[in-house]
Each structure stands twice: as structure tokens, then as C-alpha cells.
N, C-alpha and C positions, 0 to 999 in steps of 0.2 A: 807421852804422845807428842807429836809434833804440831805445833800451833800451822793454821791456814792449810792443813789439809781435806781433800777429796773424804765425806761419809759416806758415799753412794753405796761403794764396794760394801763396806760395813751394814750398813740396812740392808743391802740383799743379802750377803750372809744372813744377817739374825731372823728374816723374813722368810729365806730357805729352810732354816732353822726349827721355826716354827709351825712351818707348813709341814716337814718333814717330821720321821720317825728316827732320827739318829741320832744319836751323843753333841750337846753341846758342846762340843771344842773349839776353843777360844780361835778367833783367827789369828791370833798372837804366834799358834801352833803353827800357822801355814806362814810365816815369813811376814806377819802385816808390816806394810809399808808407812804406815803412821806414828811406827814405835821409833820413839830415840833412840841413841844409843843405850845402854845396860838398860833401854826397857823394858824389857821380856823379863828381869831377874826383879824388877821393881813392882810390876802387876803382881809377879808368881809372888814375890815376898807380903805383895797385901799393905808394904810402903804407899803407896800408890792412894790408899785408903785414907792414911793418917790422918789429914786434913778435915774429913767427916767426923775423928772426932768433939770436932766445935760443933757442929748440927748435936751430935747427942748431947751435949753440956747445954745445949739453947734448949734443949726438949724436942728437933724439930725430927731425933732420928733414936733407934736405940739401940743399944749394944748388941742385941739377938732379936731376929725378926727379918722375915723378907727382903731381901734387894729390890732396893727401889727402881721402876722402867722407868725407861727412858718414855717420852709422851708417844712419837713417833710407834714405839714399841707397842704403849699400852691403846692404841688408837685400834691396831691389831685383834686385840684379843676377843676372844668370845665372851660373851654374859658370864659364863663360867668362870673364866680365867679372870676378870676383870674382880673378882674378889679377894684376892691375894693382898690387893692395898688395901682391905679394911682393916688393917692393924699397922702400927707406927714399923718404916724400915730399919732395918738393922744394919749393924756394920759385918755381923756374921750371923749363919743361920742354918736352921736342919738342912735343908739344899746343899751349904755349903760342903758340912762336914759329913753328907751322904753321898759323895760322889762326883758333887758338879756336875766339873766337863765332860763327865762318864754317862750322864743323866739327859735324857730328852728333851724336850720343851714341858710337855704335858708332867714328866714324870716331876719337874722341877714346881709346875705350878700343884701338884698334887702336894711334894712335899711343906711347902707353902702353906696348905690350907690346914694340913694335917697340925703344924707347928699352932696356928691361929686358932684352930677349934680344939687345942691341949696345952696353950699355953701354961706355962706353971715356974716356979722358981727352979723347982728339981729338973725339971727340961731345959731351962737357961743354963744353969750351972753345969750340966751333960752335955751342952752343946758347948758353952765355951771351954772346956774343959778337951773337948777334940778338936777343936780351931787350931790350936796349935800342928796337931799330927797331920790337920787338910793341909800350908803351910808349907811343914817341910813335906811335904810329898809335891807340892804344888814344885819348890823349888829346886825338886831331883827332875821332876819332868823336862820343867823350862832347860832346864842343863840340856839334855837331847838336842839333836838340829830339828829344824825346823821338818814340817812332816810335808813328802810329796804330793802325797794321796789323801784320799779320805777317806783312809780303810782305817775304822778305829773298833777296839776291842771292850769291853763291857768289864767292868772292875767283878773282882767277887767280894769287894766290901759289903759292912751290913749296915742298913742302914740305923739311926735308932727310933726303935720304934715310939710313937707316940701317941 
């Protein structure tokens, strides 16, 4: 990302986002103007991330487990959804490797709680085990131009159940 730019654009997205019923897709997809150069291939590769792993060596984050909001974000949410941070964040998570940017606001907090009230070793090790595969798929997408519209299509992934 580029240092001293405009978030405005960015919260209304994620606020659209959330108010609405369609696929998270990163604004990255529509040409954002915040990205560096190769940063679309650096998000997509999940480089971007690397640095968090010092939060999980400190204990302040974990390797599988919810993406942490932004405050702005979580200020947002309903009672409902405002439950998703009672468990420590991850650097990856059922969300991640169920679809993402294919996935809605709700469907994303659903998968969240479903992760939290089934936590288990055998569910870490299943999810990070598809990190990899979200990843490369993440980094065939990014390849694409950037998208005009916001006509976006529903994956037929499955997700894992839990």
C-alpha cells in the first residue's frame, strides 16, 4: 500500500460491503489506487501478511483463527457479528480457505463463529493444510485485469465443514 493515502473510498467499500448481500471482493480487484506497484501479486501471495508473524510468536495472534477488523470496521457490526473476536486472530482461517472474496459479509462472519464454536487441532491442521490451495488460486486471480463492474460469480467450492 501506499503510505498518506485517501481511506474514505476504502470504508465505503467495506461499509457497502457489509450492508450489502454480495461477494467480498477485495477493492484490489477494481484497480485500488492505494496499491503499489506489484501490489496486487503481494496481497494475492498473502506476503503482505508475513510481518504478523511476530504478533503470533508474541502470543498476540495465531496461525488459524479469524481476521482481525479493523476498529472502524468492528464499530459497524451487530451484537451478533461482534462475536467473532472472542477467540485469538489468525493469520489464516475457515473464511479464508472457504471462499473469501466469493463469500459475503454475513457468510464470512458465520464462517468465523462456526471455526470458534469447533475449534480443534484436526480443524487447524484441515485448514492450514488448504491455505496453500486459497493462495495459489488467490494468485491466478490477481493475474486477471482488474474487474470493470461488479458483476461477480459465486465459486462452487465447498466449504469445510465444521
Amino acid at each position: 500500500m501506499k503510505s498518506n493515502v485517501e481511506t474514505q473510498s476504502h470504508e465505503r467499500y467495506l461499509e457497502e460491503l457489509m450492508r450489502g448481500n454480495r461477494p467480498m471482493t477485495k477493492l484490489d480487484s477494481f484497480g485500488d489506487p492505494r496499491l503499489a506497484p506489484f501490489g496486487r501479486i503481494l496481497r494475492a501471495s498473502g506476503l503482505d501478511e508475513l510481518p504478523q508473524i511476530f504478533n503470533v510468536l508474541c502470543g498476540e495472534m495465531s496461525l488459524v483463527g479469524p481476521r482481525p477488523s479493523l476498529p472502524n470496521e468492528f464499530a459497524r457490526y451487530e451484537p451478533w457479528q461482534r462475536e467473532r473476536v472472542n477467540g485469538l486472530p489468525g493469520l489464516t482461517g475457515l473464511w479464508q480457505v472457504s471462499g473469501k472474496n466469493n463469500t459475503t459479509f454475513n457468510e464470512m462472519i458465520g464462517l468465523d463463529l462456526c471455526y470458534l464454536n469447533n475449534m480443534s487441532l484436526l480443524l487447524d491442521l484441515k485448514i492450514m493444510f488448504k491455505t496453500g490451495g486459497a493462495i495459489v488460486r488467490q494468485l491466478l486471480e490477481s493475474r486477471q485485469p482488474p474487474r470493470d463492474t461488479l458483476k461477480h460469480q459465486r465459486p462452487n467450492e465447498q466449504a469445510l465443514s465444521c
